[in-house]
N, C-alpha and C positions, 0 to 999 in steps of 0.2 A: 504494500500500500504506500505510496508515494505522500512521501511527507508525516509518516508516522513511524513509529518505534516499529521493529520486527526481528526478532532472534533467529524467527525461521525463511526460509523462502522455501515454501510448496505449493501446489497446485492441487488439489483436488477434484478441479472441474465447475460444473455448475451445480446449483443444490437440485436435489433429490428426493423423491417422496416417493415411500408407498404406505396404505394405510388402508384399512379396515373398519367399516363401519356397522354394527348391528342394533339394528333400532327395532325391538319389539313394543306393537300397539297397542292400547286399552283395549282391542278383541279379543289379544292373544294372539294374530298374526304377525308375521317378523318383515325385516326387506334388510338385505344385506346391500351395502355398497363398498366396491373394491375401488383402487384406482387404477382406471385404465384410458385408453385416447378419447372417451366425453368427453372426463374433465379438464376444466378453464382455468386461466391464471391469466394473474393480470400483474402488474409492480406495484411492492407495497410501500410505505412511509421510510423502511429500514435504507438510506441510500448508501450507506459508507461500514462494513461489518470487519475490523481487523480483531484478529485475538490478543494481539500485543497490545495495538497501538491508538483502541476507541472502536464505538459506535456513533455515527449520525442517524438521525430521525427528520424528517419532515412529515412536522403533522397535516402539514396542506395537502398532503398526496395519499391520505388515506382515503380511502375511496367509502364516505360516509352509509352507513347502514347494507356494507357487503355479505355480514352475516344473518340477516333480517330475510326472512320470506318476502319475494317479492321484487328483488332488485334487479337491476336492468344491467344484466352481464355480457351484451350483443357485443360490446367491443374487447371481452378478453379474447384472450389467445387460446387455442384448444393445447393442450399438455401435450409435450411427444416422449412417447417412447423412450425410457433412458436405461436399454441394458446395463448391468455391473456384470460384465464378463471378467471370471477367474474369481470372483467373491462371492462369499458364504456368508448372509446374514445370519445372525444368531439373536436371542431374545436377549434382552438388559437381565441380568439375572440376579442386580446390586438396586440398592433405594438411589431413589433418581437425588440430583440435585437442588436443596430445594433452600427458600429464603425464611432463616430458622429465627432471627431476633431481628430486632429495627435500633438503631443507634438514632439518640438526638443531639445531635453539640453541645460543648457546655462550654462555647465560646466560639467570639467571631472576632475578625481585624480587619481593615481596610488598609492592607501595607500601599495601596495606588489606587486613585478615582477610580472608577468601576469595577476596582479586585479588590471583592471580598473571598476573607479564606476563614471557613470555620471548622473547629476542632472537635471533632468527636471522641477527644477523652481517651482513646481505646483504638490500636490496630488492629486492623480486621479484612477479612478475604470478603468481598461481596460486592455493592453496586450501588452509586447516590442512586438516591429518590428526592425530583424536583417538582417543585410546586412553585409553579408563575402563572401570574396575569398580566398582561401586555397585546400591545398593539400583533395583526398578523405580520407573520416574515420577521420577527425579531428572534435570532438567533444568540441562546445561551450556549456558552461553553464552560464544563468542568473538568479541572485538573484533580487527578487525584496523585496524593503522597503519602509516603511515610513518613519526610521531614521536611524541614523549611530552613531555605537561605538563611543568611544573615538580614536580606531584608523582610521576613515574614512570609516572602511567596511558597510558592510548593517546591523541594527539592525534588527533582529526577532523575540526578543523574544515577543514584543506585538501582531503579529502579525499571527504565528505560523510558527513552524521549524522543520527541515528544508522544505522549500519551494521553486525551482527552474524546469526549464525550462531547457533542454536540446535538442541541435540541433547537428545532425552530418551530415555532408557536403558531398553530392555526388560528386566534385572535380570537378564542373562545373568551366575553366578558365575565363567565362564571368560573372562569380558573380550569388550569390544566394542572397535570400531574402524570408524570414519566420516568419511566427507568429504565435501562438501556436493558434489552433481551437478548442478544447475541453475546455478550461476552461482560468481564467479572473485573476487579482488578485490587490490590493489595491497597492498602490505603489506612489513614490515620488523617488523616487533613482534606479537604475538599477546598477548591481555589476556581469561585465562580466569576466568570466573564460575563460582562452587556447584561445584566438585569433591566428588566425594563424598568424596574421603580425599586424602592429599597428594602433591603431583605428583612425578613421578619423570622422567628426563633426557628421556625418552623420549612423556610426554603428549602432546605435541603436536609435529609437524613443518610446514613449510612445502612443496608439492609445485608447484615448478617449469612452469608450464603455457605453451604457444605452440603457433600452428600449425608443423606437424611437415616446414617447410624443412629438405632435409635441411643441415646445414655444408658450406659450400662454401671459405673462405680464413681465413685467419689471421696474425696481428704479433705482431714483439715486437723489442725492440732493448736495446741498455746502458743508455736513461734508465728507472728505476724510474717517474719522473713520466709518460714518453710514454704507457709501458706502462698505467699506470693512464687514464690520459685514453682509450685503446683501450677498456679494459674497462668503464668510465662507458659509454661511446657504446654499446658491444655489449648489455652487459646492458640498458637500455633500449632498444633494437632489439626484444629478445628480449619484453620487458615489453611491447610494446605491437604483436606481430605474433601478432594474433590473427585471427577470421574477416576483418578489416580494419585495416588499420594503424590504431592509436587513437593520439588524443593524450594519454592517460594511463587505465589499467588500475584508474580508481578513479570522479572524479570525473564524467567525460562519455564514455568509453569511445565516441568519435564519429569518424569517418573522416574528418577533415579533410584536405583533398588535395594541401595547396602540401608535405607533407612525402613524398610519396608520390615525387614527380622531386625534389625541391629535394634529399634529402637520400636519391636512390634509388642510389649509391656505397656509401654506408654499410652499407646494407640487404645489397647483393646481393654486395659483395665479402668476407661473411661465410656468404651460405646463398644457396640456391639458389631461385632466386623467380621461374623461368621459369611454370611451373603459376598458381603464387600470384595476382600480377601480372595475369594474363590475367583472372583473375575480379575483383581489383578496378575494374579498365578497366571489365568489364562493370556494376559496380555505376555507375561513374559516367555510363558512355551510359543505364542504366536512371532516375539521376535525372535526366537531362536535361529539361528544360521543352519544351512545343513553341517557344515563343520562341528556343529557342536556347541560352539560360543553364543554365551546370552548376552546381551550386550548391555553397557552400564545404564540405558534407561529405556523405558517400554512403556507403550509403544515406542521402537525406535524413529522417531519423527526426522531427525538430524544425526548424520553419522562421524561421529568426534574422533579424533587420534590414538592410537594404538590404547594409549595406558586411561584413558577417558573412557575406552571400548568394552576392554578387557582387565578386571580387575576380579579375583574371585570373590572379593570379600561385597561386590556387587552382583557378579553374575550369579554368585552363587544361594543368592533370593530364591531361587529356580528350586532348588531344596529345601532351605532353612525355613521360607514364609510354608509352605506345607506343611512343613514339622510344628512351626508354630501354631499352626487350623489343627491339625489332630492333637494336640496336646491339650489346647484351650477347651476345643469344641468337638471335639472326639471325631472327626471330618476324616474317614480312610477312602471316602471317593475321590477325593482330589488326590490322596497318594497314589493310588491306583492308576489314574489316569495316568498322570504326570514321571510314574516311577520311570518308563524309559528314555522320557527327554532329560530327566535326570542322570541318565548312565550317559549318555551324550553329552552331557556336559562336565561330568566326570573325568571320561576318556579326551574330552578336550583339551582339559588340565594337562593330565600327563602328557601331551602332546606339547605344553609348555615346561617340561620338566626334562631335568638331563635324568635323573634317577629317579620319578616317578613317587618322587616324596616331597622334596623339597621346592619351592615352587619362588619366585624371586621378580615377578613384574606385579605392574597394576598401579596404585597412586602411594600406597604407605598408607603412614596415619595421617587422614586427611584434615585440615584447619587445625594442625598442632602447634603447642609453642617450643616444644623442643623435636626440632628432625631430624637427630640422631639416628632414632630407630631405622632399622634397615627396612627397605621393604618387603626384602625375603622374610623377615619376622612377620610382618600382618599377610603377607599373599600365603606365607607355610600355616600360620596360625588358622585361614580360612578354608585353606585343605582338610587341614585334621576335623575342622566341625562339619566339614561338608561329608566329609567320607564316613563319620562318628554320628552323624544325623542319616546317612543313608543305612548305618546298619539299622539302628534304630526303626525306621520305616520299612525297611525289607522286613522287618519280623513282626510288626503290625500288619502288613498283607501276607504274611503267610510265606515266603521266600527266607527258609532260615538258612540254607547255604549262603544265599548273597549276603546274607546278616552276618554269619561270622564273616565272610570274605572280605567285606566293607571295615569292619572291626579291626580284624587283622592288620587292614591297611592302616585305620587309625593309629594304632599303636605302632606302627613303623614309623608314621610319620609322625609321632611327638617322641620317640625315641632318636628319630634325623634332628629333629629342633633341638632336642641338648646337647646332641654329639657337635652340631653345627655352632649353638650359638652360647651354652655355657659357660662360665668362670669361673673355676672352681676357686680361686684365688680370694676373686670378692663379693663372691658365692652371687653371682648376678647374671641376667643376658644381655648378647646383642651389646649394643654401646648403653648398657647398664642404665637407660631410662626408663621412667615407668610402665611406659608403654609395653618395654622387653619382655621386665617383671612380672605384669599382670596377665600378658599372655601365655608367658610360660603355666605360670598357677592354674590359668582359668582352663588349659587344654591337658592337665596333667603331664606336662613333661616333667616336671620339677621331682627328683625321687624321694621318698618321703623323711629320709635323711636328711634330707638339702632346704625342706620345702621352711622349716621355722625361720632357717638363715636366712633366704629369698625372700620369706616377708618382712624382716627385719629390715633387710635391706631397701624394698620398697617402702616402708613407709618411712625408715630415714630418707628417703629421699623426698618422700610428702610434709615430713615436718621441715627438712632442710628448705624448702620450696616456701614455707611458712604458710604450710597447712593449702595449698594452692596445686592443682592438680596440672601437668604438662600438656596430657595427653590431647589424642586430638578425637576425633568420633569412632576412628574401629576399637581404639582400647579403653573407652570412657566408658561403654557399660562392663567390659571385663574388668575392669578395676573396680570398681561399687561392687558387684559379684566377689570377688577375691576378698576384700579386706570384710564384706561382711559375712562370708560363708569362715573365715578364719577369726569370728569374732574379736572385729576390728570394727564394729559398729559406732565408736568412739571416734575413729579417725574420718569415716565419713563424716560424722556430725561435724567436726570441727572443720572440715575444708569446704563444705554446706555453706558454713555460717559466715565466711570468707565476704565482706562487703567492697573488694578493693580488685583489682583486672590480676590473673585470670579469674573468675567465681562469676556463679549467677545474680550473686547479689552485690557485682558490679552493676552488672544489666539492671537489676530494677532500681538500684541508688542514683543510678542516670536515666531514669525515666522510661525503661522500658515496658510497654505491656504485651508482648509477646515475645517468645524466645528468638533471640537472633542469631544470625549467621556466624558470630564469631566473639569467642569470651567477649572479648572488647567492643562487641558491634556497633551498642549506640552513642560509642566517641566515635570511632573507626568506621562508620557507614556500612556499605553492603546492606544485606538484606536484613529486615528488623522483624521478618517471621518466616521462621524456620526452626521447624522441633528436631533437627539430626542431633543436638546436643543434648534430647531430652530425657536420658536413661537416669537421672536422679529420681524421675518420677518410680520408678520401677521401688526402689530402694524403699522412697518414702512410703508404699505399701506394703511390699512385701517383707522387708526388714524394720524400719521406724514402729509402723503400727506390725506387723506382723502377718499379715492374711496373704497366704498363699498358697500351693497344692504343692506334693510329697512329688519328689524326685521321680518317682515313677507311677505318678500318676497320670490320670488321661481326664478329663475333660471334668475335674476337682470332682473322681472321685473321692479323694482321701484329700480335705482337707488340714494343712499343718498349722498352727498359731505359732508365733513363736515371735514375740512384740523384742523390741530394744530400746527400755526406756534413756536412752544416753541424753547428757548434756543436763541442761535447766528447763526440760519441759516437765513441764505437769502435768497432759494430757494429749491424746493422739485418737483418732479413728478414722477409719475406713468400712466401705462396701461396697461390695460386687455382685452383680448379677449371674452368678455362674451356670452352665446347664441344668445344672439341680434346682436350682432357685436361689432366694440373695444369703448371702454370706456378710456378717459385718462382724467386725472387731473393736471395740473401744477402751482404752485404760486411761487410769488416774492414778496417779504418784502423787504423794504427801510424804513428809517429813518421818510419819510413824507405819502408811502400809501403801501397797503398789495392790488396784483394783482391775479388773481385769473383765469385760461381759463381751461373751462370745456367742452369735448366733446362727447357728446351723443348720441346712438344710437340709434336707430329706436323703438321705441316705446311709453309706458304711460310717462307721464310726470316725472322729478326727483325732489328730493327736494334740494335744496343746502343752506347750511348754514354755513353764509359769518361770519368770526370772527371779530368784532371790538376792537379797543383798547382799551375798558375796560372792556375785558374779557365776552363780550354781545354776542349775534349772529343776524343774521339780514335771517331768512328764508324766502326761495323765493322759489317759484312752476317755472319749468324750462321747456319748451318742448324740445323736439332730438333736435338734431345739435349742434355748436360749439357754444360756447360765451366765452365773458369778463366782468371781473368785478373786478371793482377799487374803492375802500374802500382807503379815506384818513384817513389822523390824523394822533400821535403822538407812532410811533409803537418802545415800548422799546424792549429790549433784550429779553422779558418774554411776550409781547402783547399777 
């Protein structure tokens, strides 16, 4: 589109319809209408539709009461015939995308005569909504942002430019009201052009949009900071779950895959993404290569450079979001389907391998602050879970040969990772960054001799850091994993609480309300929503408060409790909607006992385990239903 932002150049053709209509009548008789050469078209008000770069509207060219029995359609065009030869429509099998809240600004500025720009408080994925009265042929334009110049206007350049929305007014004296139908855009600020008269609180709103998961769980606790850190992560969930999870609702709106598992806790312990899931999987077996190779975002719309293409710790979504649908939602049809485009892209691997273990391309650890780490650490690290998740799934379908044979290969290849990347000196990996550390832990290379040293070591290295994490998004959720499966729940809370870059609660002490592109984002610019950082959410449920399912469980039949009251909180909860029904956990710490109500759904029995104050656990076998449970003593700040 000439003269607008565009990340892509494609072509699709012209738009296309087919559709189905069945209208049965107060008799009881029916009339089915399909579309075929009758039907008429004509051009509608829509004249200008880019996905990057705006929609125009001309209200003057709607062709008034064309829906109405009765109208005079002698001068449409009859429809032609628009074969799709080589393509297979299939049904939407995900909730459509729909407009979930309405923002109203809670301020406006006039940085220049006729530009007003008002603030809707809150980033957010969706679409103004304008309301004017004015003369016919006057033409509003709105800018949307995520941040603003130094002189108040809307900034774009993180976001792409130029990018606006154009409405011109058919000089209706009872007021119009419009919001752009073809396309969406990431925003926090709205920057209106040529009003016809002056704005009132109500010109414009922001409208909330995301595919229509329904909510599935929910936090919240005594730290104001945690709670905000939750809401960061959620609201960029929400910004970027649209027809495909995007890395940002502005600038690429592109399905990049390593956040689709990497960061599929966050996602689904807020909504419910059984449906959903299932059709992204299918986008990504549909970009499959015949070689084998998945490519790092699906739909592949744009095809990127070698290590942008091919990275496991993205291709290999192709496995891991499967595993993640049968684990959560007990889903073995989607393993089944998908199980042999899975071996294809297994054998791709090795086809990037000199020794069929060890695996050395792709991007690293991506938006880190220390790039030490090799990249042979994160591209080997993604072999072992990919090859260690297909044993797993071969023995959910029933394929128990391939299940040892996939095992097997796991354990080969985290046996290459320590022969390869080891220190037995300073008992560390790789160039000894956390990133090395936490890989190693979280894929068991580390030997169980080694393993107390290795976290010693990494968390010297997080207090040396001053409590501030390095890593960059593939080792940010295996570190939260690592320090609190080795009860180290302590040191997450303390680099949590981190109000200063790297931390999240930089981001929200500079004003962020949605998680951004990069520790530092909203000094640093880029994108101000984007949840690839969002694995603290994971943490704050299933470790802070506790509620989660037993290591080998499938779709919470056995749920685990197991809270970490750390730090100075007083109180913590969570709930989840799980296939059984909802699951919630809440506890309270005082001075003299730690409270604990756990409620449980319909099914085998749970385990829960009560924390004492000195650092002990007291495990109890729970059947469904609600209970309490009050553990006294002497509960310090750290109990």
């Amino acid at each position: 589109m000439p003269g607008r932002y565009a990340k892509l150049h494609l072509d699709h053709g012209r738009p296309r319809a087919r559709a189905l209509l069945y209208v049965v009548h107060e008799d009881g008789t029916s009339t089915t209408l399909v579309t075929d050469p009758t039907w008429r078209t004509t051009e509608g008000p829509i004249t200008l539709s880019a996905w990057f770069g705006g929609e125009e509207h001309d209200a003057r060219l709607a062709p008034h009461g064309w829906d109405r029995p009765g109208h005079d359609r002698r001068t449409w065009r009859a429809a032609v015939p628009a074969p799709l030869d080589g393509v297979r429509l299939t049904a939407r099998s995900h909730p459509p995308v729909e407009v979930v809240d309405s923002i109203t600004p809670v301020s406006m500025s006039q940085p220049r005569p006729g530009v007003h720009v008002f603030d809707l408080g809150v980033n957010i994925a969706g679409r103004p909504h304008l309301k004017a009265t004015g003369p016919e042929g006057t033409a509003v334009v709105i800018r949307p942002g995520e941040l603003l110049t130094a002189d108040g206007t809307v900034n774009q350049r993180f976001t792409g430019s130029p990018c606006y929305d154009r409405y011109t007014l058919r000089g209706d004296p009872a007021g119009e009201e419009w919001a752009p139908a073809t396309v969406y855009h990431g925003f926090r600020y709205l920057q209106v052009e040529q009003l016809p008269g002056p704005p009132a609180p109500d010109t414009v709103r922001g409208e909330v949009m995301r595919a229509a998961n329904p909510r599935a769980g929910g936090f919240s606790c005594s730290s104001d900071l945690l709670n905000g850190i939750h809401r960061l992560i959620d609201r960029a969930v929400q910004g970027n779950m649209f027809s495909v999870l995007t890395d940002c609702p502005h600038r690429e709106k592109l399905g990049w895959l390593e956040q689709t598992h990497l960061v599929f806790p966050a996602v689904a312990c807020g909504y419910d993404v059984a449906a959903y899931y299932r059709k992204l999987v299918r986008d990504m077996a549909d970009a499959q290569t015949e070689s084998g190779l998945v490519p790092g975002i699906a739909p592949e719309y744009k095809v990127f450079e070698d290590k942008f293409r091919d990275d496991p710790n993205w291709g290999g979504a192709l496995v891991l979001a499967p595993w993640h649908l049968y684990r959560t939602y007990g889903d073995t049809t989607i393993l089944r389907t998908h199980y042999p485009d899975m071996l294809r892209y297994l054998e791709h691997l090795h086809s990037r391998s000199d020794d069929g273990l060890l695996l050395r391309h792709g991007l690293g650890d991506w938006i880190t602050f220390d790039d030490s780490t090799p990249k042979a650490v994160t591209a080997t690290y993604a072999h072992h879970r990919i090859a260690t998740a297909l044993g797993d799934i071969a023995e959910a379908i029933g394929r128990t040969a391939d299940a040892a044979a996939h095992r097997r290969l796991g354990h080969r290849i985290a046996g290459a990772f320590h022969a390869e990347f080891f220190d037995p000196d300073r008992h560390t990996y790789g160039s000894g960054s956390q990133a090395c550390d936490a890989l190693a832990l979280e894929i068991g290379a580390v030997p169980p001799g080694e393993r107390p040293a290795v976290l010693d070591h990494l968390v010297a290295a997080i207090r040396a850091a001053d409590d501030h994490v390095t890593v960059g998004e593939i080792a940010l959720p295996a570190l939260l994993r690592v320090l609190s499966a080795h009860a180290r729940d302590d040191v997450v809370f303390d680099l949590l609480s981190r109000t200063d870059s790297p931390s999240y609660g930089y981001q929200l002490a500079h004003g962020a309300t949605a998680l951004t592109e990069r520790w530092d984002g909203p000094t640093r610019g880029s994108s101000q929503n984007h949840f690839m950082l969002g694995a603290a959410a994971e943490w704050l449920i299933a470790s802070l408060v506790g509620l989660r399912q037993a290591a080998d469980s499938v779709a919470y039949d056995h749920i685990v409790v197991r809270p970490a009251p750390v730090g100075g909180l007083t109180w913590a909860s969570a709930w989840y909607e799980t296939p059984r029904g909802r699951a919630g956990v809440t506890w309270h710490r005082g001075p003299d006992e730690f409270r604990l109500t756990v409620a449980l759904p319909p099914g085998a029995p749970s385990r829960v385990e009560l924390p004492l104050p000195d650092g002990g656990r007291d495990v109890r076998e729970v059947p469904p239903g609600t209970w309490e449970f009050t553990v006294p003593g002497r509960w310090s700040r750290d109990g």
